[in-house]
Wavefront OBJ file of the C-alpha trace (Angstrom):
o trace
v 20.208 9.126 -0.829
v 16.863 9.149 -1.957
v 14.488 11.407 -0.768
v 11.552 10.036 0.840
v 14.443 7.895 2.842
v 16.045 11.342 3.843
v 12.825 12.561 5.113
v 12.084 10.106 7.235
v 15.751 9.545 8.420
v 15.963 12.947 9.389
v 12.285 13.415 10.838
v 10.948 16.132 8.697
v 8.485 13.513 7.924
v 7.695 10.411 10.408
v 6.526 8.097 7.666
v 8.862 6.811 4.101
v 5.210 6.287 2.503
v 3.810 10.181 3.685
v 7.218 11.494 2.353
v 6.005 9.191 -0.834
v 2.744 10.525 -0.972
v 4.047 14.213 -0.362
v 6.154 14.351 -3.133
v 3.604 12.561 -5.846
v 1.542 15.815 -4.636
v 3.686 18.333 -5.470
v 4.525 19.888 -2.536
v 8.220 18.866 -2.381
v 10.662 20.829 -4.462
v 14.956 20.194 -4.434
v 16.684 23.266 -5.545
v 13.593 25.027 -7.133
v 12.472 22.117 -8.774
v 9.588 19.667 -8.196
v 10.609 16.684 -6.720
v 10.051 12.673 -6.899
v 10.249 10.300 -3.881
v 12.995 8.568 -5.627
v 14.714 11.875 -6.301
v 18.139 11.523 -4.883
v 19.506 14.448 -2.475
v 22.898 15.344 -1.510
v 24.562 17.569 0.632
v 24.308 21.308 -0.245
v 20.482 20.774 -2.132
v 18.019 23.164 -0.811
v 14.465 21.255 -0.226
v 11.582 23.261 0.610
v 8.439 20.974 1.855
v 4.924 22.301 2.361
v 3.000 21.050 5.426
v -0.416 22.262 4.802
v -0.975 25.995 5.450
v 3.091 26.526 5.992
v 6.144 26.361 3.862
v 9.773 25.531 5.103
v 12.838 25.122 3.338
v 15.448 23.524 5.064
v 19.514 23.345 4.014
v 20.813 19.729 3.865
v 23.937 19.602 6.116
v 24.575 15.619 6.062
v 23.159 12.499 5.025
v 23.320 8.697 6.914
v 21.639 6.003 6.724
v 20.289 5.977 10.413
v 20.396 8.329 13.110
v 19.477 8.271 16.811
v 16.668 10.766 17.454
v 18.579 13.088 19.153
v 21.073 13.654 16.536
v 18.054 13.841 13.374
v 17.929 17.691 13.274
v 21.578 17.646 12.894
v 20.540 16.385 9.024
v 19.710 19.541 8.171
v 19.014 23.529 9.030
v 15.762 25.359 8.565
v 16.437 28.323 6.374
v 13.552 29.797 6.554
v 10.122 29.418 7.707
v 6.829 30.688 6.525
v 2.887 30.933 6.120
v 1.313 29.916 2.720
v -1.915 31.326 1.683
v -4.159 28.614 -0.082
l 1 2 3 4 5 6 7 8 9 10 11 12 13 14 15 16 17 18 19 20 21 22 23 24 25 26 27 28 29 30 31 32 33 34 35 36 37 38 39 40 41 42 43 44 45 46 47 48 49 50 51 52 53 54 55 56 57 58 59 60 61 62 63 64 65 66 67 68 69 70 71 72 73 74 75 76 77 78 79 80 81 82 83 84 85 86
């Protein structure tokens, strides 16, 4: 699955052209390395996004094509969580 679709599939990010614009910035990275919106993701990859001042790197449990709301954070589990100086 590509990424920008997993983002906004899962809800990290609400929008597939903010995930877009995300990753051309930089601050998307699969497995320790920088990442493309057309990247493609599986399950196991470790993705850590930066949302302005705080970094958060989730664990990619499973990937569909749609998903009900309620069942989005199933996608995936935060590893960690934390606050990135500028």
């Amino acid at each position: 699955m590509r990424l920008d679709k997993f983002l906004k599939v899962s809800r990290l990010i609400k929008r597939r052209t903010l995930a877009k614009e995300v990753s051309e910035q930089g601050r998307i990275t699969i497995n320790g390395q920088v990442a493309k919106a057309s990247s493609t993701v599986k399950v196991g990859d470790e993705l850590a996004v930066r949302f302005g001042q705080k970094l958060v790197t989730v664990k990619i449990e499973r990937l569909q094509e749609t998903v009900r709301k309620e069942d989005a954070a199933a996608m995936y589990s935060v590893v960690k969580e934390e606050k990135v100086e500028s």
